[in-house]
Predicted model as a PDB file, atoms N, CA, C, CB and O in Angstrom, pLDDT in the B-factor column:
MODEL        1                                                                  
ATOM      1  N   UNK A   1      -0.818  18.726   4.522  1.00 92.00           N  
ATOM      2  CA  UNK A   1       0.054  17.586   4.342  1.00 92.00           C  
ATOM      3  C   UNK A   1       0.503  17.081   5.711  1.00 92.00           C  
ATOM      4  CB  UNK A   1       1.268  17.955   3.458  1.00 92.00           C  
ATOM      5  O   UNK A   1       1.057  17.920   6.421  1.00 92.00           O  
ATOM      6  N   UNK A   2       0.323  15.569   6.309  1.00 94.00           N  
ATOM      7  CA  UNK A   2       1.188  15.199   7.247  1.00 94.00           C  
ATOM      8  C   UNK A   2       2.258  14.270   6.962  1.00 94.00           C  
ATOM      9  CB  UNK A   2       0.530  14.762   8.170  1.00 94.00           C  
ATOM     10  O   UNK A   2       2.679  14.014   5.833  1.00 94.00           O  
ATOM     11  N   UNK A   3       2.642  13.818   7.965  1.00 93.00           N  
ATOM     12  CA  UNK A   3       3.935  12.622   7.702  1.00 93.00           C  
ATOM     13  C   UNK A   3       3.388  11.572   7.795  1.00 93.00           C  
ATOM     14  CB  UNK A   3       5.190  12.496   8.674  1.00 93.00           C  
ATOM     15  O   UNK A   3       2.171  11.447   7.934  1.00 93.00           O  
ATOM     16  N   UNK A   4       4.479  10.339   7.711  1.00 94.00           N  
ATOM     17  CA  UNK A   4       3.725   8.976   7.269  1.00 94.00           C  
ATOM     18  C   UNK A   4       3.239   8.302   8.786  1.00 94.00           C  
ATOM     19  CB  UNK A   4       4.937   7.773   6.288  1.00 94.00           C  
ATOM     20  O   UNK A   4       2.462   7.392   9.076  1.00 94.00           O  
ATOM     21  N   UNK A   5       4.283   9.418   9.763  1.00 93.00           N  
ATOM     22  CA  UNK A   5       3.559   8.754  11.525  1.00 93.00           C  
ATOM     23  C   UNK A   5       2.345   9.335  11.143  1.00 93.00           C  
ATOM     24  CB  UNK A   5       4.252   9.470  13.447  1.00 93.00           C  
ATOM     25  O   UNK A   5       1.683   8.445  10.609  1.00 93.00           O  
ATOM     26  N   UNK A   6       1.803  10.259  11.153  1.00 94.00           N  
ATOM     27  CA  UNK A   6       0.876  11.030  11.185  1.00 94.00           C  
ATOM     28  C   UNK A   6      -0.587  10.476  10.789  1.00 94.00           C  
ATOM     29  CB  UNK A   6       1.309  12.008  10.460  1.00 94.00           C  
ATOM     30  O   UNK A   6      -1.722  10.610  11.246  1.00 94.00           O  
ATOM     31  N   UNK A   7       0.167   9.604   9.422  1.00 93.00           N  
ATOM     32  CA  UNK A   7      -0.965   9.091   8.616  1.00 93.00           C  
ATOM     33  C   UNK A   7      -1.571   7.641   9.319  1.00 93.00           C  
ATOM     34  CB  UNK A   7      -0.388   8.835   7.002  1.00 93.00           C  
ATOM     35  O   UNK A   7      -2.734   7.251   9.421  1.00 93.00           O  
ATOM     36  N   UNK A   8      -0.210   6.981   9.783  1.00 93.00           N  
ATOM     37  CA  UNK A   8      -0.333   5.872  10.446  1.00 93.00           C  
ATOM     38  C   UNK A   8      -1.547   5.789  11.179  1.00 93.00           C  
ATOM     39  CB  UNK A   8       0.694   5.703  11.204  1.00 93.00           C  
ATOM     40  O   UNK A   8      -2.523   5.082  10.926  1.00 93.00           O  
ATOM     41  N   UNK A   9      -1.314   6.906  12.487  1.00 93.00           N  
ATOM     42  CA  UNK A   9      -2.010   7.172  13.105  1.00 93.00           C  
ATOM     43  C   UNK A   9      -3.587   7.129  12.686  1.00 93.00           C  
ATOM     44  CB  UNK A   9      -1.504   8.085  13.420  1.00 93.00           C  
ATOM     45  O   UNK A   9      -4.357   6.322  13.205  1.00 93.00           O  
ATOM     46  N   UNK A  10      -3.884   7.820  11.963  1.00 90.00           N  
ATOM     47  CA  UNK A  10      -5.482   8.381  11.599  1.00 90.00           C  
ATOM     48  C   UNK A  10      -5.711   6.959  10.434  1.00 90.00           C  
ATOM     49  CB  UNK A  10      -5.584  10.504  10.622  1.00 90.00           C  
ATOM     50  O   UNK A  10      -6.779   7.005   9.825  1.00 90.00           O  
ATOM     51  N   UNK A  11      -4.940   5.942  10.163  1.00 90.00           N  
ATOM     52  CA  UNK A  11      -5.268   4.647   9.676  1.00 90.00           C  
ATOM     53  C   UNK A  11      -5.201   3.771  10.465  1.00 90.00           C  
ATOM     54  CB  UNK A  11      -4.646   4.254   8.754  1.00 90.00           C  
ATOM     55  O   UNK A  11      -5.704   2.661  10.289  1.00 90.00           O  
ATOM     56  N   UNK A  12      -4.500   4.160  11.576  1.00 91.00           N  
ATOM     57  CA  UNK A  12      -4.855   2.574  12.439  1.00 91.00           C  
ATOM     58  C   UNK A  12      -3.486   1.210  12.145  1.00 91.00           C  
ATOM     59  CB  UNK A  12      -6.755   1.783  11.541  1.00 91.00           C  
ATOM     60  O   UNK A  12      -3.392   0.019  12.445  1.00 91.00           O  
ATOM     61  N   UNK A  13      -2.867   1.915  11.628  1.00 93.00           N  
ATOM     62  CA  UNK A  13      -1.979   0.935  10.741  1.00 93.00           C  
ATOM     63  C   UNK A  13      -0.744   1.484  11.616  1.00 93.00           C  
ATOM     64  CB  UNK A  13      -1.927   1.172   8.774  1.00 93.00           C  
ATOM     65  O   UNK A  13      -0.851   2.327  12.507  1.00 93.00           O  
ATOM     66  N   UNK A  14       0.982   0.578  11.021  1.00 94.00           N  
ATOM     67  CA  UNK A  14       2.408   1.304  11.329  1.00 94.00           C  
ATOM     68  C   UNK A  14       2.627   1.788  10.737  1.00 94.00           C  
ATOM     69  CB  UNK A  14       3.438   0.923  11.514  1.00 94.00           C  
ATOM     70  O   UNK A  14       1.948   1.640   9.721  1.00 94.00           O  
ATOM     71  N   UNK A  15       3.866   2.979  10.654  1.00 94.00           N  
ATOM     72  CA  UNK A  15       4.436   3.843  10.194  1.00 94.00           C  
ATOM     73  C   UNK A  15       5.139   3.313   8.950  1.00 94.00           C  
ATOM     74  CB  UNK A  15       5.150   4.396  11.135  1.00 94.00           C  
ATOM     75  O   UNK A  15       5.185   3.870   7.854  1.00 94.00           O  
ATOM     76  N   UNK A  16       5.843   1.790   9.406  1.00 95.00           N  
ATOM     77  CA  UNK A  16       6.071   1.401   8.284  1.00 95.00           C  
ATOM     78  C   UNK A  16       5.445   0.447   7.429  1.00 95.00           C  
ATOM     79  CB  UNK A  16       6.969   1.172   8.379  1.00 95.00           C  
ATOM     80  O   UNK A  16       6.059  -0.226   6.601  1.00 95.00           O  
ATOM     81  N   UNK A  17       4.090   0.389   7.656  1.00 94.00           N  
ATOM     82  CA  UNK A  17       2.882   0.203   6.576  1.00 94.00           C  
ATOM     83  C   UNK A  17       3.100   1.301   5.426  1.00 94.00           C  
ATOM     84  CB  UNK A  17       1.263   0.451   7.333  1.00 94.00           C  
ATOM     85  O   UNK A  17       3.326   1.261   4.217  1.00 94.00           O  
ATOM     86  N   UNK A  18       2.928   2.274   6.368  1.00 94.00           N  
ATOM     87  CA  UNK A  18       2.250   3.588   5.400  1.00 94.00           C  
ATOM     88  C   UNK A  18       3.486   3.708   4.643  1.00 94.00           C  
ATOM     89  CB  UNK A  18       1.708   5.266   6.254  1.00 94.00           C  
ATOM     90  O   UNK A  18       3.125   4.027   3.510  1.00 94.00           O  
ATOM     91  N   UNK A  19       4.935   3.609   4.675  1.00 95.00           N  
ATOM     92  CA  UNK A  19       5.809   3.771   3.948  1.00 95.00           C  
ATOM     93  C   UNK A  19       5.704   2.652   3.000  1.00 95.00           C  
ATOM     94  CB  UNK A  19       6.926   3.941   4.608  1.00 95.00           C  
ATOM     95  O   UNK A  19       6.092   3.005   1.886  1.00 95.00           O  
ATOM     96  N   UNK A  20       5.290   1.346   3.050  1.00 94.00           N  
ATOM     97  CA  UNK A  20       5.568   0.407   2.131  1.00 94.00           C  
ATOM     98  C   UNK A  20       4.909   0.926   0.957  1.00 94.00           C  
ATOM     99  CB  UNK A  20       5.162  -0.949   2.520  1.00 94.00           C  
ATOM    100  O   UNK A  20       5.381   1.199  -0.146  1.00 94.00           O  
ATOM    101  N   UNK A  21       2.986   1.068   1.675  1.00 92.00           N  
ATOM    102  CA  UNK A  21       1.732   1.538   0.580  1.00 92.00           C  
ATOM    103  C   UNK A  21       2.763   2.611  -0.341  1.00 92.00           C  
ATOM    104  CB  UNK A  21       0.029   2.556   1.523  1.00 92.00           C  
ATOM    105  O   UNK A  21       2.945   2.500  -1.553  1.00 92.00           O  
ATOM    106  N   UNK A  22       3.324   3.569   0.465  1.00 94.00           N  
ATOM    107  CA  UNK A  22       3.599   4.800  -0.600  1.00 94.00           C  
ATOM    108  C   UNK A  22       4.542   4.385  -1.413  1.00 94.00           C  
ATOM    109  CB  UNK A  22       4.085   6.180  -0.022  1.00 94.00           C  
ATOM    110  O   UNK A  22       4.331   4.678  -2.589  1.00 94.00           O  
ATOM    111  N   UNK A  23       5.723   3.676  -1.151  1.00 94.00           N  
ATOM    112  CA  UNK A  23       6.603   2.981  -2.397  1.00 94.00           C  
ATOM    113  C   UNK A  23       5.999   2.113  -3.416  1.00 94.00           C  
ATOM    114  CB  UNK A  23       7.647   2.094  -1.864  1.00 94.00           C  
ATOM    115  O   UNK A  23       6.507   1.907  -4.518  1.00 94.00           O  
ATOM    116  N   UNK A  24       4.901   1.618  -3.003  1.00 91.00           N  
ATOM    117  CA  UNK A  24       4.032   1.238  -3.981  1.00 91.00           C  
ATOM    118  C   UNK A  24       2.926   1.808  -5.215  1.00 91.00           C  
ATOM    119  CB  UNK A  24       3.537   0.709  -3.335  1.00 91.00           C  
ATOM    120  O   UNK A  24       2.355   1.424  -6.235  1.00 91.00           O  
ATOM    121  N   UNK A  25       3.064   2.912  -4.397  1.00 92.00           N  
ATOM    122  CA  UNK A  25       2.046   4.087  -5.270  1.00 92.00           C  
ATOM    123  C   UNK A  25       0.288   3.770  -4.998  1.00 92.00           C  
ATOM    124  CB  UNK A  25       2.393   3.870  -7.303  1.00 92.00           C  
ATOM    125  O   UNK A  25      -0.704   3.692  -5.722  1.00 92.00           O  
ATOM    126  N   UNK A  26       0.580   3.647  -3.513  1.00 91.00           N  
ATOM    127  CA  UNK A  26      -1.072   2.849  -3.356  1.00 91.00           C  
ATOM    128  C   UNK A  26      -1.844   4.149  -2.344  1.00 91.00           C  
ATOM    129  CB  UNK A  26      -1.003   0.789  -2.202  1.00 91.00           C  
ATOM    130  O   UNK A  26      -2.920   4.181  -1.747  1.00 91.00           O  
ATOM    131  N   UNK A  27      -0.955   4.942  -2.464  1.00 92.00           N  
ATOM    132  CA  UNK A  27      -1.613   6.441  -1.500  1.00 92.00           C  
ATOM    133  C   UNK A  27      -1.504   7.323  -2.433  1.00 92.00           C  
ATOM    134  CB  UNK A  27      -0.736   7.113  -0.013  1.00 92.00           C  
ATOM    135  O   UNK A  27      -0.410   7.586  -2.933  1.00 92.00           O  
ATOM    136  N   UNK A  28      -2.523   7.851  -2.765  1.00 93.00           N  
ATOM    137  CA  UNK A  28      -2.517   9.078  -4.137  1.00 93.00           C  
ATOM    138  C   UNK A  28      -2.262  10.405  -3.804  1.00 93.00           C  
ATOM    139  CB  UNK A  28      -3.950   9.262  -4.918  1.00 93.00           C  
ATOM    140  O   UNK A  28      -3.117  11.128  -3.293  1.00 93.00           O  
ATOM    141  N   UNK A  29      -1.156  10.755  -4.060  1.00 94.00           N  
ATOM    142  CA  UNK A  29      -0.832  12.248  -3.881  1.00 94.00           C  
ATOM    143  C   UNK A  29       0.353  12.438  -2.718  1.00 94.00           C  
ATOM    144  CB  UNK A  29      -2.282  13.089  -3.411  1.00 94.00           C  
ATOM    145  O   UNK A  29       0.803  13.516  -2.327  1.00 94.00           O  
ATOM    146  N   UNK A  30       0.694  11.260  -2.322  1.00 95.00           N  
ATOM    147  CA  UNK A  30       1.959  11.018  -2.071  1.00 95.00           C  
ATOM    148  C   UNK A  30       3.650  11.286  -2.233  1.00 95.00           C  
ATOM    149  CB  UNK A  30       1.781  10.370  -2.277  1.00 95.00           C  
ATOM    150  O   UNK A  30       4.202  10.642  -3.126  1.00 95.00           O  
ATOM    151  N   UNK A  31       4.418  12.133  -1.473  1.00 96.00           N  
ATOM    152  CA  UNK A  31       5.551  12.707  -2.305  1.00 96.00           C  
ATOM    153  C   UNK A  31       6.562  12.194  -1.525  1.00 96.00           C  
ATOM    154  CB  UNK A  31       5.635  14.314  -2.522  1.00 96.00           C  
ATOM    155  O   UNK A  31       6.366  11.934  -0.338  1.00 96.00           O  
ATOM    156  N   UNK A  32       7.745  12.002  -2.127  1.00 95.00           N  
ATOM    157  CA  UNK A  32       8.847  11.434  -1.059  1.00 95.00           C  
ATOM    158  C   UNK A  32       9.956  12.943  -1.116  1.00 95.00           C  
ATOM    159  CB  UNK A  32       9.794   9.569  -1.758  1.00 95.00           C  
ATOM    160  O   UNK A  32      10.552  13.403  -2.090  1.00 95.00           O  
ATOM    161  N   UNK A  33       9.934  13.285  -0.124  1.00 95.00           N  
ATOM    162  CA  UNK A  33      10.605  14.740  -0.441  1.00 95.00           C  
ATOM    163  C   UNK A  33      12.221  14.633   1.122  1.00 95.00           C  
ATOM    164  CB  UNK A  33       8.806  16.534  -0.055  1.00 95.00           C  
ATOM    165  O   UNK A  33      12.294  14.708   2.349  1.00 95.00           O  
ATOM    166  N   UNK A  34      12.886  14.487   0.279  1.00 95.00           N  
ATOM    167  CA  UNK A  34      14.592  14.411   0.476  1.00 95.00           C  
ATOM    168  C   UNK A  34      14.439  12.873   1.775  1.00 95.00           C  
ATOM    169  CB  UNK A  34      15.525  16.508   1.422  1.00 95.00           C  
ATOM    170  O   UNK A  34      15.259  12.725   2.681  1.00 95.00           O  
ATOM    171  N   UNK A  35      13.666  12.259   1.629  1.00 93.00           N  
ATOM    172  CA  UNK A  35      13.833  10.909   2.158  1.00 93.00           C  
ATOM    173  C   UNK A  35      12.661  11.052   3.475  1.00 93.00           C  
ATOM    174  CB  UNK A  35      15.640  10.553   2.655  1.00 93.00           C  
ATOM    175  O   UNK A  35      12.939  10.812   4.649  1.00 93.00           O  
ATOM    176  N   UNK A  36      11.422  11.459   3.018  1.00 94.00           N  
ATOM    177  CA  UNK A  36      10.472  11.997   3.842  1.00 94.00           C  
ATOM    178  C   UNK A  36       8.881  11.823   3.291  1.00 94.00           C  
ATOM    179  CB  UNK A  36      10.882  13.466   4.013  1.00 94.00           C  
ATOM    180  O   UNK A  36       8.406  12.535   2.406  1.00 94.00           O  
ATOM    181  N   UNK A  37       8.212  10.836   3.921  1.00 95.00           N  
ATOM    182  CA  UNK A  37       7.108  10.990   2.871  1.00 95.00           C  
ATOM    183  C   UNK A  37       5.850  11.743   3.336  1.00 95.00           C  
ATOM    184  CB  UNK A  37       6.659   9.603   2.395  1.00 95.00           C  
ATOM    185  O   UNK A  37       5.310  11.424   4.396  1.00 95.00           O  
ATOM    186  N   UNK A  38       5.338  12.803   2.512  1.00 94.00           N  
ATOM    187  CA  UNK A  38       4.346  13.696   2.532  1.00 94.00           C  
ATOM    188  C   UNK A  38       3.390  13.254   2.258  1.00 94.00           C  
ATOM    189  CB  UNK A  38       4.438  14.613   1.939  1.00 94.00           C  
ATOM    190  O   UNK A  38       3.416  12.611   1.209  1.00 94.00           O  
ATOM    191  N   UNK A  39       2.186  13.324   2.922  1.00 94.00           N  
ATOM    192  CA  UNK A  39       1.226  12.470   2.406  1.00 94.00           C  
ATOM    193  C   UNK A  39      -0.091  13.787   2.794  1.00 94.00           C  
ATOM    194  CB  UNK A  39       1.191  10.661   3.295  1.00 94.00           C  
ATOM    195  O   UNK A  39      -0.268  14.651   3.653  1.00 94.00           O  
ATOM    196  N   UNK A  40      -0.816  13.252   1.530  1.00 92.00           N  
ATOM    197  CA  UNK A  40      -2.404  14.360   1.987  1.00 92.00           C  
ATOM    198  C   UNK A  40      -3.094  14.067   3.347  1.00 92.00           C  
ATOM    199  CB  UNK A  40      -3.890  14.073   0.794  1.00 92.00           C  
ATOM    200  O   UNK A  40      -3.172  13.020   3.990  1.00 92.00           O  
ATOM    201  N   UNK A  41      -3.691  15.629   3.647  1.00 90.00           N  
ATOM    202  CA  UNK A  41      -4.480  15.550   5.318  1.00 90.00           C  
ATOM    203  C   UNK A  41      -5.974  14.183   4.824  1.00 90.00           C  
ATOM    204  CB  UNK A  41      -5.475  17.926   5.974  1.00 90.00           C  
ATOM    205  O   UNK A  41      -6.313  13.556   5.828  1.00 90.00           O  
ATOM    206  N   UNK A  42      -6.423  13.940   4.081  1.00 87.00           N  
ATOM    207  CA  UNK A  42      -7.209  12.506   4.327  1.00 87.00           C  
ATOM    208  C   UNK A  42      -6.524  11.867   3.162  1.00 87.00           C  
ATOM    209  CB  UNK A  42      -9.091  12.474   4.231  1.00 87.00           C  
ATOM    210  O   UNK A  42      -6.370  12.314   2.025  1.00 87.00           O  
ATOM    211  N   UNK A  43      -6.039  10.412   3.820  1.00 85.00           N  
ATOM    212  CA  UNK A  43      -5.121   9.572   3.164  1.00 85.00           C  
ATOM    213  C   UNK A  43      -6.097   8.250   2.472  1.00 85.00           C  
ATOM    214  CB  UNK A  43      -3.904   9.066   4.350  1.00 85.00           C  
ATOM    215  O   UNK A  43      -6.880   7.434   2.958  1.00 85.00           O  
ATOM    216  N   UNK A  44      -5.584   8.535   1.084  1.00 86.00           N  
ATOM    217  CA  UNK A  44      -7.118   7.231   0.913  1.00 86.00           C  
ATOM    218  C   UNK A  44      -5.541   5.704   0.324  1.00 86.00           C  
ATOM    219  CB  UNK A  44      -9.136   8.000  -1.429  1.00 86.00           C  
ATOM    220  O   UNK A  44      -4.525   5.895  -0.344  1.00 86.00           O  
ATOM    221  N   UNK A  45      -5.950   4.673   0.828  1.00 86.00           N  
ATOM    222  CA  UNK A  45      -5.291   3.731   0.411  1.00 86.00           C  
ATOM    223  C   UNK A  45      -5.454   2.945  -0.926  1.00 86.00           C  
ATOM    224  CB  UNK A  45      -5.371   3.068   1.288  1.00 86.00           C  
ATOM    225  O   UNK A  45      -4.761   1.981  -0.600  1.00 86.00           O  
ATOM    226  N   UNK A  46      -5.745   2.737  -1.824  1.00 83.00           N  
ATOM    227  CA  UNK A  46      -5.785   2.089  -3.120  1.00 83.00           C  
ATOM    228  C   UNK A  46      -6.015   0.695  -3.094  1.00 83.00           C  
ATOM    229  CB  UNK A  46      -4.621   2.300  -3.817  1.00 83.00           C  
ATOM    230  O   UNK A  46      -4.907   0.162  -3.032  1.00 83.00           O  
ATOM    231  N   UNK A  47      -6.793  -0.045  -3.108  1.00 79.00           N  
ATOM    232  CA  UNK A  47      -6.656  -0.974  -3.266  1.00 79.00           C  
ATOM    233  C   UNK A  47      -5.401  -2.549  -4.247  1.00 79.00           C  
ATOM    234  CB  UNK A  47      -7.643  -0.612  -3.379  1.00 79.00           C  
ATOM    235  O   UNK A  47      -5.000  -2.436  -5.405  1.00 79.00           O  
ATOM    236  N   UNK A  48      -5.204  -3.342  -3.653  1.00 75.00           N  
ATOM    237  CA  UNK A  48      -3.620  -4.154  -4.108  1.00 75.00           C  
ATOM    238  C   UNK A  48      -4.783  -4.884  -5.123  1.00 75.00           C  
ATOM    239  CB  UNK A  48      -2.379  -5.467  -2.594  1.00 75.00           C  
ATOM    240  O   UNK A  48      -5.995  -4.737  -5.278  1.00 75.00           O  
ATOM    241  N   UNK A  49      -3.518  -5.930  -5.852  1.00 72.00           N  
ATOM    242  CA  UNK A  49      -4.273  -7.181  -6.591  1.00 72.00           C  
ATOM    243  C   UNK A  49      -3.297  -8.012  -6.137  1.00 72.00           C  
ATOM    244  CB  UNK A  49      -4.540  -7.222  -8.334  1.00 72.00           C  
ATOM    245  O   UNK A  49      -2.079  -8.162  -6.042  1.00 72.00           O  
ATOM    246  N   UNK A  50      -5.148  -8.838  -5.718  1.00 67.00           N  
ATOM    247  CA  UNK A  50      -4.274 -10.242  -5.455  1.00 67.00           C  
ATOM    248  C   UNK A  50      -5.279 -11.487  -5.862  1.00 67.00           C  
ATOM    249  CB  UNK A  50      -3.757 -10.419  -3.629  1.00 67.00           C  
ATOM    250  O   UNK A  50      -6.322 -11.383  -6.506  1.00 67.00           O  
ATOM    251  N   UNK A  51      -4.929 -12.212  -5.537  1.00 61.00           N  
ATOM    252  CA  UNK A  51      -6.001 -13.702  -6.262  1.00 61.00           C  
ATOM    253  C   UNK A  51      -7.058 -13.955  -5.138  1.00 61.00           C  
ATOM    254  CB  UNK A  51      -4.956 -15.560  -6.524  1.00 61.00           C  
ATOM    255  O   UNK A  51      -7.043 -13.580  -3.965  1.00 61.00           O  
ATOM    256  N   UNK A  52      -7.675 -14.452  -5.597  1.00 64.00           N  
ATOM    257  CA  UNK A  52      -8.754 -14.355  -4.571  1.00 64.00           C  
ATOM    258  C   UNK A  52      -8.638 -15.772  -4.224  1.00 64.00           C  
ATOM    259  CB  UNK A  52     -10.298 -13.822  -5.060  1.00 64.00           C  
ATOM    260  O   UNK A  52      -8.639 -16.773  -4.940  1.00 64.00           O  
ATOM    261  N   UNK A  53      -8.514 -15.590  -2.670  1.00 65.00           N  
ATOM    262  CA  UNK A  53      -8.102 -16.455  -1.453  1.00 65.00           C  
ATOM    263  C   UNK A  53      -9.160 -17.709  -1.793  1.00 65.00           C  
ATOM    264  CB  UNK A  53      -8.357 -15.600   0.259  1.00 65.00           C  
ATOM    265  O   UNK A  53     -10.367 -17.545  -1.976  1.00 65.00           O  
ATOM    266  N   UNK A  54      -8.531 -18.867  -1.837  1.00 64.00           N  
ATOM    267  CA  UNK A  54      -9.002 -20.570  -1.961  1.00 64.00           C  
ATOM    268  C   UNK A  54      -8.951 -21.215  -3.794  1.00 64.00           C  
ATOM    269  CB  UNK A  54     -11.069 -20.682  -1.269  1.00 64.00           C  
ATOM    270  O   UNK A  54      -9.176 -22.312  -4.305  1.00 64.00           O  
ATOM    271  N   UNK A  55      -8.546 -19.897  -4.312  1.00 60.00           N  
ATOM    272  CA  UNK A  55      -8.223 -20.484  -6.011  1.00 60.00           C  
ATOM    273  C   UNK A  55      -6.818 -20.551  -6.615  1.00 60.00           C  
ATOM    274  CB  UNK A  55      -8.940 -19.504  -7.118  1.00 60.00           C  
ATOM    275  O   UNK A  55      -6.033 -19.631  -6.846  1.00 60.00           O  
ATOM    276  N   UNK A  56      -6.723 -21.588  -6.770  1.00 61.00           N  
ATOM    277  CA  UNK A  56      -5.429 -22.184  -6.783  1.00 61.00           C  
ATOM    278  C   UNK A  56      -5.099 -21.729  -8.771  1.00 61.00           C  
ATOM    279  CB  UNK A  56      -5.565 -24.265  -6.172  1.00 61.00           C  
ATOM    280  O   UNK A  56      -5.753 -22.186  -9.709  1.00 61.00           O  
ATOM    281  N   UNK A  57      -4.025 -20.830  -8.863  1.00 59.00           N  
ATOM    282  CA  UNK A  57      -3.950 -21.328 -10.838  1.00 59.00           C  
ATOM    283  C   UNK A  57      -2.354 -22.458 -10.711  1.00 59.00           C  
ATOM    284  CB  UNK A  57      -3.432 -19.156 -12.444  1.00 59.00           C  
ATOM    285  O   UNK A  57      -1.255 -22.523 -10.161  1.00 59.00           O  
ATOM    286  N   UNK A  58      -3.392 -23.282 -11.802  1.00 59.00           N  
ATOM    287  CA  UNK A  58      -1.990 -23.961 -12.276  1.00 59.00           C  
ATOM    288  C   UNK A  58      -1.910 -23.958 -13.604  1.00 59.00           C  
ATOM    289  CB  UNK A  58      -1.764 -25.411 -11.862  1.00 59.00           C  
ATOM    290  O   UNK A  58      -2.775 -24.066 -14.474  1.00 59.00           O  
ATOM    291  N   UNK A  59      -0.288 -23.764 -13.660  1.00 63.00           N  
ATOM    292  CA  UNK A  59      -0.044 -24.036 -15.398  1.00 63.00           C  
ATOM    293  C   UNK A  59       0.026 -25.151 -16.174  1.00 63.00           C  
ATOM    294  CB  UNK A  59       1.062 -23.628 -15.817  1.00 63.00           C  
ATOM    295  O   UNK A  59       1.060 -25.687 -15.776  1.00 63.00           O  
ATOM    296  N   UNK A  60      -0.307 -25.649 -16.801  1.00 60.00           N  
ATOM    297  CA  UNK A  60      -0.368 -27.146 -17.314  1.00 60.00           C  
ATOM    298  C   UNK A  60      -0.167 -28.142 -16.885  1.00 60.00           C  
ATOM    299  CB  UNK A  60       0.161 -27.412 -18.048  1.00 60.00           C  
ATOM    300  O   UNK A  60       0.789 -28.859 -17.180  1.00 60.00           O  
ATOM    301  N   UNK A  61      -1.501 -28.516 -15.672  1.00 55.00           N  
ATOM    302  CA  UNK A  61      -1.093 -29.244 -14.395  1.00 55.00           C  
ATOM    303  C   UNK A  61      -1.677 -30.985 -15.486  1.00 55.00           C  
ATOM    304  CB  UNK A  61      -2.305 -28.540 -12.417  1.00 55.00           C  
ATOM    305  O   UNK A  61      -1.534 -32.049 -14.884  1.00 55.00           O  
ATOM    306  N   UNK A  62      -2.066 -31.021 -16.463  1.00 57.00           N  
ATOM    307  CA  UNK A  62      -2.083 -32.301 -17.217  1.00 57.00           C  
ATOM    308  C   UNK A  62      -1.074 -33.349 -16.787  1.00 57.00           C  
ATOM    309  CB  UNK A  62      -1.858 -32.024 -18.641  1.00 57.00           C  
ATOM    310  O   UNK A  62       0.131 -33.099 -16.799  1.00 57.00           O  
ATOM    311  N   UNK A  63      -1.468 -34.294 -16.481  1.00 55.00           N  
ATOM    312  CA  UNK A  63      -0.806 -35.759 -16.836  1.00 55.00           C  
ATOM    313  C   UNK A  63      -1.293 -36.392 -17.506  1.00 55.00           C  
ATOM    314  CB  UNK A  63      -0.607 -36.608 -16.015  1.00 55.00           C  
ATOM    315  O   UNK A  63      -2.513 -36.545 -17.563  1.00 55.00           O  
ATOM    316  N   UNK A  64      -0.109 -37.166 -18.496  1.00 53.00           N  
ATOM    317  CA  UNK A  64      -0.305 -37.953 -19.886  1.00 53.00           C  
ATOM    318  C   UNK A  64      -0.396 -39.461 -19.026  1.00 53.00           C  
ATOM    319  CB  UNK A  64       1.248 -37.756 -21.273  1.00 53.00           C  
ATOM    320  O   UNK A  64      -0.558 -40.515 -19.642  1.00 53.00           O  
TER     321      UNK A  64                                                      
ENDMDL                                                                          
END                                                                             
């Protein structure tokens, strides 16, 4: 298990990246232990959802 500097590190990312991903539940096996987050020795990130970039939704964009 390392810490979330730790993880930062070996992702390339900030420290407080890796804390956002884990409040999100996007690092699997992730523990927040007394305000500390534990994270596994290879950290896999989860992929987010999001819309796929240049598609616009609209809701009942009709004019009468």
């Amino acid at each position: 298990m390392i810490s979330a500097t730790q993880a930062a590190e070996l992702l390339n990312v900030s420290p407080t990246r890796i804390r956002v991903l884990c409040n999100q539940g996007r690092i699997p096996g992730a523990a927040n232990v007394s305000g500390v987050w534990i994270i596994p020795d290879k950290p896999v990130v989860l992929a987010g959802k999001r819309i796929r970039p240049g598609k616009i939704q609209l809701k009942n964009s009709r004019r009468k």
